[in-house]
C-alpha positions in Angstrom: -13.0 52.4 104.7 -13.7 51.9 108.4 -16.6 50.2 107.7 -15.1 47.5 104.7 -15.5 44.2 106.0 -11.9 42.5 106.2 -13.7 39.4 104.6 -16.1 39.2 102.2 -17.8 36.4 100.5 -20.0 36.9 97.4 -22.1 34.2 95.7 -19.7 31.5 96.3 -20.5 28.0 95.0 -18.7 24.8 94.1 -19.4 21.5 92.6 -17.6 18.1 92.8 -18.2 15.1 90.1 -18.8 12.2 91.6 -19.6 10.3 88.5 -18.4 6.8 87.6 -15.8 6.7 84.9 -16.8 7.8 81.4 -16.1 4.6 80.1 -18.5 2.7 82.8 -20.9 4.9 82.4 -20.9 4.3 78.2 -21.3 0.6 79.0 -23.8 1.0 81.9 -26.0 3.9 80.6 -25.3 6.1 83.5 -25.1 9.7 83.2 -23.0 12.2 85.1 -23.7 12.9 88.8 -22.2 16.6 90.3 -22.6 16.9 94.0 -23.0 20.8 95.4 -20.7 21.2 98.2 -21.6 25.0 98.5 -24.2 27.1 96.6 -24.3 30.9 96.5 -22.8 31.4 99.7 -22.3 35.4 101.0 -21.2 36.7 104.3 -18.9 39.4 105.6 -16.3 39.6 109.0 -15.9 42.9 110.6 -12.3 43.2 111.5 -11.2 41.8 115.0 -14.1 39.6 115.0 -15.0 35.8 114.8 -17.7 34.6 112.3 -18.8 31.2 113.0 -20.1 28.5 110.3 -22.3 25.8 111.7 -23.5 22.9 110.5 -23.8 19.1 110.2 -20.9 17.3 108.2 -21.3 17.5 104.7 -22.9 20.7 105.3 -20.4 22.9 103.0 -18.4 24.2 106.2 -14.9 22.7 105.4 -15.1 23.2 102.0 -15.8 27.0 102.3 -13.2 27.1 104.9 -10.4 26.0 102.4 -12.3 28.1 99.1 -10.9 31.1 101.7 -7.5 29.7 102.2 -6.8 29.0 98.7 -6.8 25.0 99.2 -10.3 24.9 96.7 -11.0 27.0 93.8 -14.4 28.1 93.8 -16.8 27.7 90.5 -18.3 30.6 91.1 -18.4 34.2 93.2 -16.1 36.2 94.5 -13.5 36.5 97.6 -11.9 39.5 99.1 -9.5 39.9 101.7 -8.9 43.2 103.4 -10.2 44.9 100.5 -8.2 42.7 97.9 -9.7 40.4 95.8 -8.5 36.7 96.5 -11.0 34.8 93.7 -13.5 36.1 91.6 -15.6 34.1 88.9 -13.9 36.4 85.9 -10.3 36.4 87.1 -9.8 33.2 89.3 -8.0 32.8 91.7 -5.1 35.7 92.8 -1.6 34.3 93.9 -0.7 37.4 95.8 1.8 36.5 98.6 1.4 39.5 100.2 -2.7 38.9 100.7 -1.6 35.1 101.4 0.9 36.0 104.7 -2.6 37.7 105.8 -4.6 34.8 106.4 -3.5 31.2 108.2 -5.3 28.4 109.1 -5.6 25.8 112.0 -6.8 22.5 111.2 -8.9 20.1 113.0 -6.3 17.4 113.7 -3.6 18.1 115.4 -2.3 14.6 115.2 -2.2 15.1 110.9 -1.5 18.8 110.4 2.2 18.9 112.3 5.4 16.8 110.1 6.2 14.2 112.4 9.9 14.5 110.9 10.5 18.2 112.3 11.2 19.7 115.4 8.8 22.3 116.6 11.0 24.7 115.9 11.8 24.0 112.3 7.7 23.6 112.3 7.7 27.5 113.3 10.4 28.8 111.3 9.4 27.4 108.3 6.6 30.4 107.2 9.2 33.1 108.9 11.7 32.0 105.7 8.9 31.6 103.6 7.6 35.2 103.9 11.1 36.8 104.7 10.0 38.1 107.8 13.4 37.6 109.7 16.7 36.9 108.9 19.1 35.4 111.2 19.1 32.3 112.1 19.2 33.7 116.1 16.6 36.0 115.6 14.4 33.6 113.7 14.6 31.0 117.2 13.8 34.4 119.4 10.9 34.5 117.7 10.3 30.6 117.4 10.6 31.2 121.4 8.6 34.2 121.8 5.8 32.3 119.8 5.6 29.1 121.7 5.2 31.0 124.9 2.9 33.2 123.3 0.3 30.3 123.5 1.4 28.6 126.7 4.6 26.2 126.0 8.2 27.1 126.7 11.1 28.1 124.8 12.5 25.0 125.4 10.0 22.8 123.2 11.7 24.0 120.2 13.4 21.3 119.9 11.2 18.2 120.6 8.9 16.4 117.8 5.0 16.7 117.8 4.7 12.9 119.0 6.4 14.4 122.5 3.4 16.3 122.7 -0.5 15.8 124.1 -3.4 16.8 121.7 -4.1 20.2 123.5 0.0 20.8 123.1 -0.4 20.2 119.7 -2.9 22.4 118.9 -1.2 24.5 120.6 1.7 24.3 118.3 -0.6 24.4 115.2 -1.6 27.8 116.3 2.0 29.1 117.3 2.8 28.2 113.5 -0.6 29.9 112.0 1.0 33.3 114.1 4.3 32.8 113.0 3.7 35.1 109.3 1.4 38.1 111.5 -1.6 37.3 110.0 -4.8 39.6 110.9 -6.8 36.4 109.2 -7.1 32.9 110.9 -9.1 30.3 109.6 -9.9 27.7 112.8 -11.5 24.6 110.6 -12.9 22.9 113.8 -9.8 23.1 115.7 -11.0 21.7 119.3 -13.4 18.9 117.9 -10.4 16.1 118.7 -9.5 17.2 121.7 -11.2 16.5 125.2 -13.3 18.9 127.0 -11.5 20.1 129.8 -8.5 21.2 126.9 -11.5 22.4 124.4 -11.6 25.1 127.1 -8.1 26.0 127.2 -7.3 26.0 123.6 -10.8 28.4 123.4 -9.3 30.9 126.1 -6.1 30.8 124.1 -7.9 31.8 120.9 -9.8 34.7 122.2 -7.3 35.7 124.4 -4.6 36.0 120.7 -7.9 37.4 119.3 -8.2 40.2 121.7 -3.9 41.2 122.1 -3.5 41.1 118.3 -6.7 42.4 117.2 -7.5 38.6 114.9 -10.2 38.2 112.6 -11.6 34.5 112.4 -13.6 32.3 110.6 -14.5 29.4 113.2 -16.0 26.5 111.6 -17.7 24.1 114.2 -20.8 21.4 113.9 -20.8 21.8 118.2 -23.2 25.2 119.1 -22.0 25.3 122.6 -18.3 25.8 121.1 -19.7 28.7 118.8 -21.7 30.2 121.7 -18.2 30.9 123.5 -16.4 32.0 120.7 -18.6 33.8 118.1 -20.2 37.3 117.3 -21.8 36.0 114.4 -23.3 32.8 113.4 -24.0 31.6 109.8 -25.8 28.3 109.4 -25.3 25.8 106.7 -27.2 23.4 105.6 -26.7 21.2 102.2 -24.4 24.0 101.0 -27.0 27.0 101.6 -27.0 29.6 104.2 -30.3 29.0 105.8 -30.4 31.6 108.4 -27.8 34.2 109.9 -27.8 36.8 113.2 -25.9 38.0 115.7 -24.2 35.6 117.7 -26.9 36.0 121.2 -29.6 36.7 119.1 -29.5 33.3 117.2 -28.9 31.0 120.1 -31.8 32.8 121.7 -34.3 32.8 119.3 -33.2 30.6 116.2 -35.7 31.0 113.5 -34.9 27.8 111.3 -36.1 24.7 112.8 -32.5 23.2 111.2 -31.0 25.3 113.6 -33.0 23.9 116.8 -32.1 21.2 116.0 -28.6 21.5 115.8 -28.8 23.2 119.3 -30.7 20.2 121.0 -27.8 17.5 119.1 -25.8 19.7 121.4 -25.7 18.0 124.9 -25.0 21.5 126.6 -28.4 22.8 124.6 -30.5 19.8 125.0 -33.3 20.8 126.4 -33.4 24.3 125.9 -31.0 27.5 126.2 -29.0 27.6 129.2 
């Protein structure tokens, strides 16, 4: 049991139709067009440890991401989560809320994923209710206010809207609210990639720092290689919806076998010109 990975992804695929309507293509003559997102996908995360998914856009990344989270239903393969199956290909997808308080995710936008309506702490409390954690509406805000120092903003932001807030801030926020159900699971679907570098940094530090108090598992989807250098074990490299190569973390960046991946690493301003 110790060594079960606490994700595991089997043969996962899925297929969009991006044909024109039926009665277009009667009069035109066309015929039915199905664009693969993601074909045969596998990989597994060790628990307490950050897989990362590279790859241009368009490359399958996103749409894996939300396959995990239950946001996509997969055509094919299998999902399980901490031993529990999530989706496979003969039963579909599992609505287990117990499997779902396990895993969160953090967007890429911070401007999009926060309802500009709510304060941050209605933002926060809203997954305590949802899962039952606490009851109380005072202990609910102690943990609102535990959780919003818990990434580096005080108490007192509880009750100001997201538009009061900077991008980093945001994010910031985004990740208080993925925490706020204990998850061991957190999906981060290129959660830096609108914010500037300086506060790329900070928001990186943050996530390893949550990784390493509460023991996290991630899946941390990225197009940038210096990003996944800082945060990953392992890397996984996508390319039209295929897995084209796979290694440790180090190994990979040193010696990447796939010339797909070289190039990724020399789009990368902080790679361009070789490894540094």
């Amino acid at each position: 049991m110790a060594d079960r990975p606490f994700l595991d992804v089997t043969g996962l695929s899925r297929h969009f139709d991006i044909s024109d309507p039926f009665l277009a293509r009667v009069v035109s003559g066309g015929r039915k067009r199905v664009l693969t997102a993601v074909d045969d996908v596998s990989f597994s995360i060790a628990k307490g440890q950050t897989y990362a998914l590279v790859g241009e856009s368009g490359s399958g990344k996103s749409t894996i991401a939300r396959m995990i989270v239950g946001l996509e239903r997969p055509d094919s393969g299998r999902i399980q989560i901490d031993g529990q199956t999530a989706f496979d290909e003969t039963g579909g997808q599992v609505e287990n809320n117990r499997l779902r308080q396990k895993l969160q995710m953090v967007f890429q936008s911070p401007y999009s994923s926060l309802n500009p309506r709510w304060r941050v702490g209605d933002i926060l409390i809203e997954p305590i209710k949802a899962f039952g954690l606490i009851s109380g509406r005072g202990a609910q805000q102690r943990r609102v206010d535990e959780l919003l120092e818990q990434v580096g903003l005080s108490s007192a932001d509880s009750v100001r809207f997201p538009h009061e807030f900077s991008g980093g801030q945001r994010q910031r926020i985004s990740i208080a609210r993925a925490l706020a159900s204990n998850p061991q699971f957190i999906v981060c679907d290129e959660p830096t990639s609108a914010l500037d570098v300086s506060v790329q940094a900070q928001v990186l530090n943050l996530l390893k720092q949550l990784q390493r108090d509460l023991r996290l598992t991630y899946l941390f989807i990225s197009h940038d290689m210096a990003v996944v250098r800082v945060m990953a074990h392992r890397i996984g490299v996508l390319k039209d919806g295929r897995l084209v190569e796979e290694n440790e973390a180090g190994k990979l960046i040193e010696s990447p076998q796939q010339p797909y991946t070289r190039m990724l690493m020399d789009s990368t301003p902080r790679f361009a010109g070789g490894v540094g």
